[in-house]
MIMITI-356048 format. One record per residue (C-alpha): residue in three letters; y, x, z. Coordinates in steps of 0.05 Angstrom, whole numbers. Each point is the difference from the previous one (the first is absolute). Layout:
MIMITI-356048
+------+--------+--------+--------+
! rest !      Y !      X !      Z !
+------+--------+--------+--------+
!  ALA !      Y !      X !      Z !
...
+------+--------+--------+--------+
END
This chain:
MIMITI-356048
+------+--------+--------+--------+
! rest !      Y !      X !      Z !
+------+--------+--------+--------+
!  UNK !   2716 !   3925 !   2163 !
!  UNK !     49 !    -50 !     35 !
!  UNK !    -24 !    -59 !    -52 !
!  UNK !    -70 !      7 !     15 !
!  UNK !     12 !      3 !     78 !
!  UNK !     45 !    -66 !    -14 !
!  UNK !    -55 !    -27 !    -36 !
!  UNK !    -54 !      2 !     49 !
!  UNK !     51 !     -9 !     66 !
!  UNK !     20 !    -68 !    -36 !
!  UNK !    -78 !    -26 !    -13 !
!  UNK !    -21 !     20 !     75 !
!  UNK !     59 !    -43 !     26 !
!  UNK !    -24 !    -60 !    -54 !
!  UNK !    -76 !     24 !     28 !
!  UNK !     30 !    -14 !     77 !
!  UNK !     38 !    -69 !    -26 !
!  UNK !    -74 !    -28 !    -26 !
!  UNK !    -36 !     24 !     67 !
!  UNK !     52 !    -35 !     43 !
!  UNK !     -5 !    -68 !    -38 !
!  UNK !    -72 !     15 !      1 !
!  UNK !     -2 !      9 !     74 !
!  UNK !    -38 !     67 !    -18 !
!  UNK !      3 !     54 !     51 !
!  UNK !    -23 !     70 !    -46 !
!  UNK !     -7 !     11 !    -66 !
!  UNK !    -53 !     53 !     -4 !
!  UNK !    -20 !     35 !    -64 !
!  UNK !    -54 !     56 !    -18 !
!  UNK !      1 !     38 !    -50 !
!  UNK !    -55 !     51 !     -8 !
!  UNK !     14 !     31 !    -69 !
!  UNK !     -8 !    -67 !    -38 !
!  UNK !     70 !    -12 !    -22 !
!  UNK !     11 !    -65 !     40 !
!  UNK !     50 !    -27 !    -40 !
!  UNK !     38 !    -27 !     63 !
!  UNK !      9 !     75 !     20 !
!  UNK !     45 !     15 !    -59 !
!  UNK !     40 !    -64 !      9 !
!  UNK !     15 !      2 !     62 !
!  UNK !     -1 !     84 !     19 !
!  UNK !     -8 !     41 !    -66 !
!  UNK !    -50 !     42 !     33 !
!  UNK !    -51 !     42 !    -19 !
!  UNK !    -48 !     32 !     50 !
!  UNK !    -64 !     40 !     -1 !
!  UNK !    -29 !    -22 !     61 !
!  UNK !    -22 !    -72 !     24 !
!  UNK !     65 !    -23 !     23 !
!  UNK !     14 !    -74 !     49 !
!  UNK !     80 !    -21 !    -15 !
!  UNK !     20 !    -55 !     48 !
!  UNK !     60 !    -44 !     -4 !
!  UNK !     12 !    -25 !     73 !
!  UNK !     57 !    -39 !     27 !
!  UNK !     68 !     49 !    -19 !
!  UNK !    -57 !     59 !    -11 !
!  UNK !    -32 !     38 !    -50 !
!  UNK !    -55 !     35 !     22 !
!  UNK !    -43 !     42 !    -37 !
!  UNK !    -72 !     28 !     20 !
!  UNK !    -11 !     60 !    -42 !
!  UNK !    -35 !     71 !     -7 !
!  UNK !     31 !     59 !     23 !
!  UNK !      2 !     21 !    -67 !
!  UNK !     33 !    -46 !    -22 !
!  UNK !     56 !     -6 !     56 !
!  UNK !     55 !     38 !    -46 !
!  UNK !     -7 !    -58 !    -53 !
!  UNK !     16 !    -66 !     49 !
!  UNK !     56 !     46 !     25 !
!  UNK !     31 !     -4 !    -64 !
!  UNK !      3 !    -62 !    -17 !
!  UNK !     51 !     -7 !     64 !
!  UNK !    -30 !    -76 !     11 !
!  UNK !    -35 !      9 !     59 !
!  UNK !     11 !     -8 !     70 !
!  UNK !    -63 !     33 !     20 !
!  UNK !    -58 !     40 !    -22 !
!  UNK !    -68 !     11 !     37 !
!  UNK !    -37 !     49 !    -32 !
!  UNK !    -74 !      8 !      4 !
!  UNK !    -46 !     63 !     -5 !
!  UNK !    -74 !      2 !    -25 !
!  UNK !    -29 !    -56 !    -39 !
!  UNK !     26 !    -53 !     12 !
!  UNK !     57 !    -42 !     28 !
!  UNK !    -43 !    -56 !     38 !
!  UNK !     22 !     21 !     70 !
!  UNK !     66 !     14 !    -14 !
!  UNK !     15 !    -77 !    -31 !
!  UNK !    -39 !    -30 !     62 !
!  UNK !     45 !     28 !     47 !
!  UNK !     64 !    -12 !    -47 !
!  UNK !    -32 !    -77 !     -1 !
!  UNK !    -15 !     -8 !     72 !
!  UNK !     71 !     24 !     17 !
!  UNK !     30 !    -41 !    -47 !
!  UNK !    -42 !    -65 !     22 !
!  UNK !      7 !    -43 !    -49 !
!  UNK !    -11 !    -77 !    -14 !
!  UNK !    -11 !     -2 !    -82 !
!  UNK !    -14 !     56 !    -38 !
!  UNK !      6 !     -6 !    -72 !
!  UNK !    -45 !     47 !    -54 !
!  UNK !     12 !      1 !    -69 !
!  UNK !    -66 !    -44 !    -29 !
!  UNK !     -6 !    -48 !    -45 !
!  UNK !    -54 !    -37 !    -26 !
!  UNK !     39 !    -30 !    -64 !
!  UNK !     59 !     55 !    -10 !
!  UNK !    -23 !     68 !    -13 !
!  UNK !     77 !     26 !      3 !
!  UNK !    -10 !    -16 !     73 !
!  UNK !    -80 !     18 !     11 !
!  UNK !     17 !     78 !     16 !
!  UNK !    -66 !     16 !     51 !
!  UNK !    -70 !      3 !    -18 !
!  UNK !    -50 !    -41 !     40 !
!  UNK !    -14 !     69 !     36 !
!  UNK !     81 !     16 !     18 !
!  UNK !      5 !    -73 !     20 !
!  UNK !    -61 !      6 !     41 !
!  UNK !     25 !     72 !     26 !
!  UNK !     62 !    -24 !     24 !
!  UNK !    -19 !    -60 !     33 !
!  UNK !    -41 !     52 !     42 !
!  UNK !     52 !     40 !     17 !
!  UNK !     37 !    -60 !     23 !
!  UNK !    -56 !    -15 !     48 !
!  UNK !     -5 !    -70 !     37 !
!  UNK !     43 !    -35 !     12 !
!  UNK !     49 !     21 !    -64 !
!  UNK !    -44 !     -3 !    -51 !
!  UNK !    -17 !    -73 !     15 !
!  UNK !     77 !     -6 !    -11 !
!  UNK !     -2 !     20 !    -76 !
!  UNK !     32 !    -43 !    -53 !
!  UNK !     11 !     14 !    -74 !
!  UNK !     60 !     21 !    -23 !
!  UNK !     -1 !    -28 !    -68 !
!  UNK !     47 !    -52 !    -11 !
!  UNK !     60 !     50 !     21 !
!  UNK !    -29 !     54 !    -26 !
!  UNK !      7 !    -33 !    -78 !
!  UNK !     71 !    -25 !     27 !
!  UNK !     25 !     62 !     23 !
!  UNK !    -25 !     37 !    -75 !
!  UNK !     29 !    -78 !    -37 !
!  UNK !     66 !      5 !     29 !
!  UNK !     38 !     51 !    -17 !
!  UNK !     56 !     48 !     39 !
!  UNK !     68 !     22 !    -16 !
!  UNK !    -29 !     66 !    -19 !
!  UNK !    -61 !    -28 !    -41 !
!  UNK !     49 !    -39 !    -46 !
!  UNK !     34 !     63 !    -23 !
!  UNK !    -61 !     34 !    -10 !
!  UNK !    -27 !    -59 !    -47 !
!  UNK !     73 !     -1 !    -33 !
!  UNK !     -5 !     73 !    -13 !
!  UNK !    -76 !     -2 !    -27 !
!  UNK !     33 !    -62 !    -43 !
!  UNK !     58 !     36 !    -27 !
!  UNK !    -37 !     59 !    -16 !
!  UNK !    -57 !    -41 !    -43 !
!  UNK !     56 !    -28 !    -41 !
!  UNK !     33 !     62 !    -14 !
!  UNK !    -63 !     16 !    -19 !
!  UNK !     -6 !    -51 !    -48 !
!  UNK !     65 !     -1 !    -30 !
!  UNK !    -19 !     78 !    -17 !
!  UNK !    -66 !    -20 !    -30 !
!  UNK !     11 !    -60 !    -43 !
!  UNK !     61 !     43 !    -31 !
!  UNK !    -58 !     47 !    -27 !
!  UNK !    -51 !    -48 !    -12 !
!  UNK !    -11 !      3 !    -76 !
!  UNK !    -55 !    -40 !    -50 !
!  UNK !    -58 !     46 !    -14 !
!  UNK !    -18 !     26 !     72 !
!  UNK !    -56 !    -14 !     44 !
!  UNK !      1 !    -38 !     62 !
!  UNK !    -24 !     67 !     31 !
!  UNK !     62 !     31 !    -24 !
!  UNK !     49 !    -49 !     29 !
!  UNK !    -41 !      0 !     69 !
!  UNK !     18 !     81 !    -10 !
!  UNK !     73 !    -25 !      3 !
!  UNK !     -3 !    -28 !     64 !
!  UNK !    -40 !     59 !     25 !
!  UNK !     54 !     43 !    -16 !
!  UNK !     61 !    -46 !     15 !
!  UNK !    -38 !      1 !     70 !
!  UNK !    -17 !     76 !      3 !
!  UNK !     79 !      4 !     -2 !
!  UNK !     26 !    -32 !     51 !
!  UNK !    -61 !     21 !     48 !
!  UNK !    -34 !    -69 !     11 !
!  UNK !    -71 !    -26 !    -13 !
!  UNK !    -29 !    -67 !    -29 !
!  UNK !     -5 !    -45 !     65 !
!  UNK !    -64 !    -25 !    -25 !
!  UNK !    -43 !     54 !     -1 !
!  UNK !     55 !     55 !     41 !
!  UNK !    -14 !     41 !    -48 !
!  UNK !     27 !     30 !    -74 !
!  UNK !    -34 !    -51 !    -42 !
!  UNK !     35 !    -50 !    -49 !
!  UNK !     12 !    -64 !      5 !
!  UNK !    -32 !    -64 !    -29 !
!  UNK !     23 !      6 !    -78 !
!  UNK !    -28 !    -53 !    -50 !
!  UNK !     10 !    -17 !    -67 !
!  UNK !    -68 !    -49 !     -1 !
!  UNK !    -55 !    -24 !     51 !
!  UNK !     42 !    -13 !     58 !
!  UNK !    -39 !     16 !     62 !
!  UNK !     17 !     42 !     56 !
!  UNK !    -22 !     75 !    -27 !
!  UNK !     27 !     65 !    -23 !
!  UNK !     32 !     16 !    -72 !
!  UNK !    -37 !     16 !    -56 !
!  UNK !     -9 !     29 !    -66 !
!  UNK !     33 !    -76 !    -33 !
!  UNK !     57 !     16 !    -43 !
!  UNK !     60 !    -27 !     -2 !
!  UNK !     25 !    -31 !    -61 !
!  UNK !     58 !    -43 !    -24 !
!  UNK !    -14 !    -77 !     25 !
!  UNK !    -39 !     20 !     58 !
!  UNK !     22 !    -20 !     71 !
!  UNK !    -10 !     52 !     50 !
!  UNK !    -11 !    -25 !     74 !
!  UNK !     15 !     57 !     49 !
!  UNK !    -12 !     -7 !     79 !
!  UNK !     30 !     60 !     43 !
!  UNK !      7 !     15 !     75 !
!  UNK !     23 !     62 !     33 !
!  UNK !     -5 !     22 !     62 !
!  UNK !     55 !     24 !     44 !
!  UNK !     -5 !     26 !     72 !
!  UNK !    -64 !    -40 !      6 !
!  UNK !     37 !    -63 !    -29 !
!  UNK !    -19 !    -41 !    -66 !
!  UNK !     43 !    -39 !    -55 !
!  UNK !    -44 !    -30 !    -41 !
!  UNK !     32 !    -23 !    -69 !
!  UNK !    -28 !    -27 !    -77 !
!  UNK !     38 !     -2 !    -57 !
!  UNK !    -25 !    -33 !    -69 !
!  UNK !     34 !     38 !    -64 !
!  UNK !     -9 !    -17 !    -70 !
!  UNK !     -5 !     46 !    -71 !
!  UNK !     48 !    -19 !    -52 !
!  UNK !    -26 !      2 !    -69 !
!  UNK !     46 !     31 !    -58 !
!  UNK !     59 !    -55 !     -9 !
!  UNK !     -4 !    -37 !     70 !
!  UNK !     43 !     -7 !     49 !
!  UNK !    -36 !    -39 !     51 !
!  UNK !    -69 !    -25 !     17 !
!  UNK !    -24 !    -63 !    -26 !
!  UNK !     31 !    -65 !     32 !
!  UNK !    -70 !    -18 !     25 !
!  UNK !      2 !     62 !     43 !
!  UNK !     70 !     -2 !     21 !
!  UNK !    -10 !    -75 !     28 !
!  UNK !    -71 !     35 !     37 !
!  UNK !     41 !     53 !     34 !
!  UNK !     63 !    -58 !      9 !
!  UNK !    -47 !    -47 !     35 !
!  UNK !    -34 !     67 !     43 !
!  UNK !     71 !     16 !     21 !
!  UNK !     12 !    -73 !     19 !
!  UNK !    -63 !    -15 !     37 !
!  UNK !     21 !     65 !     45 !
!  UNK !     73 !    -38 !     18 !
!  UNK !    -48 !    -63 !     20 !
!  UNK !    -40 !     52 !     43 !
!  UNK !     56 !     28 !     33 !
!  UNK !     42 !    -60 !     10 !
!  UNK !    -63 !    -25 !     52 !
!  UNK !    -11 !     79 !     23 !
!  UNK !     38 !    -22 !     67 !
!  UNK !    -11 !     13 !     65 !
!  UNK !    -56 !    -60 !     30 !
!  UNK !    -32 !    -17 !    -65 !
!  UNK !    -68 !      4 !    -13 !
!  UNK !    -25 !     59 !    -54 !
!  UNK !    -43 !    -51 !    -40 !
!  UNK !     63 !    -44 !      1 !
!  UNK !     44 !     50 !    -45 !
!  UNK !    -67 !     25 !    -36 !
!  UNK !     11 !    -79 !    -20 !
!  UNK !     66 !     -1 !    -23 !
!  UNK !    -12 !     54 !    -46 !
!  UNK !    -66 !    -18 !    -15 !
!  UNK !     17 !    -67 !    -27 !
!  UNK !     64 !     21 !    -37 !
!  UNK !    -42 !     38 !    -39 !
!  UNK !    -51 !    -55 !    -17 !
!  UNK !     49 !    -47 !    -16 !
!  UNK !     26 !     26 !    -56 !
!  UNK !    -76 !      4 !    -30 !
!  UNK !    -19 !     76 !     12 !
!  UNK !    -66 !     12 !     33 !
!  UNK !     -8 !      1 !     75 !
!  UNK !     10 !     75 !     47 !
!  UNK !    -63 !     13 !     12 !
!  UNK !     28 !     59 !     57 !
!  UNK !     41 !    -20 !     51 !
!  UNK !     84 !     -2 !     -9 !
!  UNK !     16 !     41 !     51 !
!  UNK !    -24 !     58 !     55 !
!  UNK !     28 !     36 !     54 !
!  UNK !     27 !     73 !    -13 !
!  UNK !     11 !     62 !     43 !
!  UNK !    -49 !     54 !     35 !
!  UNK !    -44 !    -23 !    -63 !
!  UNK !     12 !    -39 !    -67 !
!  UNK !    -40 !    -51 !     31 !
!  UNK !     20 !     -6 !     63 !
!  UNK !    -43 !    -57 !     32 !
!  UNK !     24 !    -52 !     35 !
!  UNK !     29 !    -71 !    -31 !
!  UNK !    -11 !     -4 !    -68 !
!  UNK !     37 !    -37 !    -54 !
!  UNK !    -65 !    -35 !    -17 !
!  UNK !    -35 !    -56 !    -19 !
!  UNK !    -43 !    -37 !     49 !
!  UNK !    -71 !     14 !    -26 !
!  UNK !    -58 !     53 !     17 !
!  UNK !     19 !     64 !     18 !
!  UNK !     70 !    -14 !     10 !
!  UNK !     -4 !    -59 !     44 !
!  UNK !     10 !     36 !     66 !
!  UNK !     70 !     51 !    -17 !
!  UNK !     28 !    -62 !    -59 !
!  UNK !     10 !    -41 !     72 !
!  UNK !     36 !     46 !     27 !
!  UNK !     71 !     -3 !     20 !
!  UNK !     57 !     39 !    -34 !
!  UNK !     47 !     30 !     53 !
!  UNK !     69 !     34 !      0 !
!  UNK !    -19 !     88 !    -20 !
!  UNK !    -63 !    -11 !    -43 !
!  UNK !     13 !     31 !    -74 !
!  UNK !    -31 !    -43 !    -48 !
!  UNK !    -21 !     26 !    -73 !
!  UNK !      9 !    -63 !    -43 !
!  UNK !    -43 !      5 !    -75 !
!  UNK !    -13 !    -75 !    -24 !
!  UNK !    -31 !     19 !    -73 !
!  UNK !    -20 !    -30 !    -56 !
!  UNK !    -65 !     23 !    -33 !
!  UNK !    -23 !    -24 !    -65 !
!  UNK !    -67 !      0 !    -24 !
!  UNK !     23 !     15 !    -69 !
!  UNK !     74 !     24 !     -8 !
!  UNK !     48 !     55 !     39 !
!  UNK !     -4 !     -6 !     84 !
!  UNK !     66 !     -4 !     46 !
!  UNK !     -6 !     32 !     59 !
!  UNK !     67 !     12 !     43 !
!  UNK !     -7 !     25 !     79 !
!  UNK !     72 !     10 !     32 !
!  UNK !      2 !      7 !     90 !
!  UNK !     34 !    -46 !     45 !
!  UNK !     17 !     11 !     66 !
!  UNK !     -6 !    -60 !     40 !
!  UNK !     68 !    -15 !     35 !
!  UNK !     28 !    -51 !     58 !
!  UNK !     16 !    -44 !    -56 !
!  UNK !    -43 !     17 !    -52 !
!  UNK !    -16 !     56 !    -48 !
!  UNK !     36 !     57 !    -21 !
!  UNK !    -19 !     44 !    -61 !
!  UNK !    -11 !     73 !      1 !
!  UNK !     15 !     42 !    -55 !
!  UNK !     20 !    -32 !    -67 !
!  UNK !    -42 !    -49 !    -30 !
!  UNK !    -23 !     -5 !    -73 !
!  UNK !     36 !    -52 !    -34 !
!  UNK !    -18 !      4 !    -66 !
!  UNK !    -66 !     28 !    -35 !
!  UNK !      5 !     80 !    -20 !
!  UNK !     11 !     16 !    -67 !
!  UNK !    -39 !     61 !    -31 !
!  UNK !     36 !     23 !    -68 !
+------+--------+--------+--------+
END
């Protein structure tokens, strides 16, 4: 497929952009049946065999089975393939390396990130004995541009994400049109199933045909069940798809009318006003340079301000290859976020953006919409929910 060749052409070329700043000679990564997740970002492969891709200079070089010689040939990135009989590819990548002769060579570790930790202690140690002295004294991790290159998004990842997010609200516009008081949460999650089922996508949580968060009480992150809905419930619904290996990853916060309204109460329409507000403080700071505790902030204190209880999640995360994407987060500065909340926003991360309002008594507000982070600023994909659902 021309996208998908697009795709992984474009993160290569961001892949060589990072090693040059870097001053990193080769990017080598192994991928021994594992499912490195740096593999399907940057090639879309899928081997049988133990299999050594190198990114060298203006070359792509892979080290692979015989076997599996037909499949690296397709993906028409290459520039060259070495291909290795028996068990093993050790001589074939010492001789590739000592031809090569390079000063750095990165490998994708990580201590901290584990969507850049893709060996085992024994493929780490493997490799660095295929390398042989003096290379593998020359090893670096590749970490920090290995969470860039999956953070900032291409040309061709955008439209994926915009078609995964156009798709989930289609998807929701058919399912809150059937939505009626006396089913389950179980049978509205069967909704999405089906809504899904038809257009040929999965949910990009799990990747496969299961239904989405749907909650009429006890809001925690967990799968519908057997509540039913009645007339002056809210229902809280949090849905992802997943196209081409892509994610949107949207909420939406619908309420029940009871016989003779026309609206909710005003106490939950001011909730969902101020939720919809304290997401226009987020993305007003969601700029290119700030800091991602600095617009978990803004939000964050838009919220208390008007007396509703603190977010006790974080405002914002990355989106893309996953629903959480790593990376800077939209956090607060405290434990367990400390580390990605000081991170720095830059031009191509997608943002999902759900300041909420949970009370401990009373209906909860959640609203996630996905911003694409701009030159300038932010920019909104899809259509955002500007007023709660109503349920007849």
């Amino acid at each position: 497929m021309k996208e998908q060749l697009q795709l992984h052409r474009e993160k290569i070329d961001q892949a060589r952009a990072y090693m040059r700043e870097r001053e990193i000679d080769l990017l080598v990564i192994r991928d021994r049946g594992t499912g490195d997740r740096s593999v399907a970002l940057l090639f879309g492969t899928t081997t049988t065999a133990d299999t050594v891709y190198v990114i060298a200079g203006d070359r792509n070089i892979a080290v692979v089975h015989t076997d599996d010689e037909a499949v690296i040939a397709a993906t028409e990135l290459f520039d060259e393939t070495r291909a290795y009989t028996g068990e093993g590819p050790g001589e074939t990548v010492h001789a590739l390396i000592r031809s090569l002769d390079p000063g750095r060579i990165a490998l994708n570790f990580s201590r901290d990130n584990p969507l850049a930790d893709g060996l085992t202690v024994g493929s780490y140690r493997s490799l660095l004995k295929m390398f042989g002295e003096p290379y593998s004294g020359r090893v670096v991790s590749s970490e920090d541009y290995i969470q860039k290159l999956r953070s900032i998004k291409s040309a061709q990842e955008v439209a994926y994400i915009r078609r995964a997010i156009e798709i989930t609200l289609d998807i929701y516009r058919e399912v809150f049109a059937a939505i009626r008081p006396g089913m389950t949460e179980i049978e509205v999650g069967q909704l999405f199933i089906e809504g899904m089922r038809a257009r040929g996508v999965v949910n990009g949580i799990s990747r496969d045909m299961s239904p989405p968060i749907v909650m009429k009480h006890k809001i925690a992150h967990r799968p519908p069940g057997e509540g039913v809905i009645e007339p002056g419930d809210y229902l809280i619904i949090d849905f992802s798809v997943d196209y081409m290996g892509y994610c949107s990853d949207i909420a939406r916060t619908a309420y029940v009318l009871k016989e003779g309204e026309t609206a909710a109460s005003e106490a939950m329409a001011a909730a969902f006003r101020t939720v919809r507000e304290a997401t226009d403080e987020a993305v007003a700071a969601l700029k290119p340079g700030a800091v991602g505790k600095d617009v978990d902030h803004a939000a964050r204190q838009y919220v208390l301000d008007r007396g509703y209880p603190n977010i006790f999640h974080s405002v914002g995360h990355q989106v893309g290859r996953d629903v959480h994407d790593g990376g800077t987060l939209l956090g607060p500065e405290r434990k367990g976020y400390r580390q990605d909340s000081l991170g720095i926003v830059e031009e191509g991360m997608v943002f999902a953006i759900e300041p909420t309002i949970l009370y401990e008594e009373g209906p909860a507000i959640i609203s996630e919409d996905n911003y694409l982070v701009t030159a300038d600023g932010a920019e909104l994909l899809g259509e955002p929910q500007t007023e709660l659902v109503l349920i007849r």
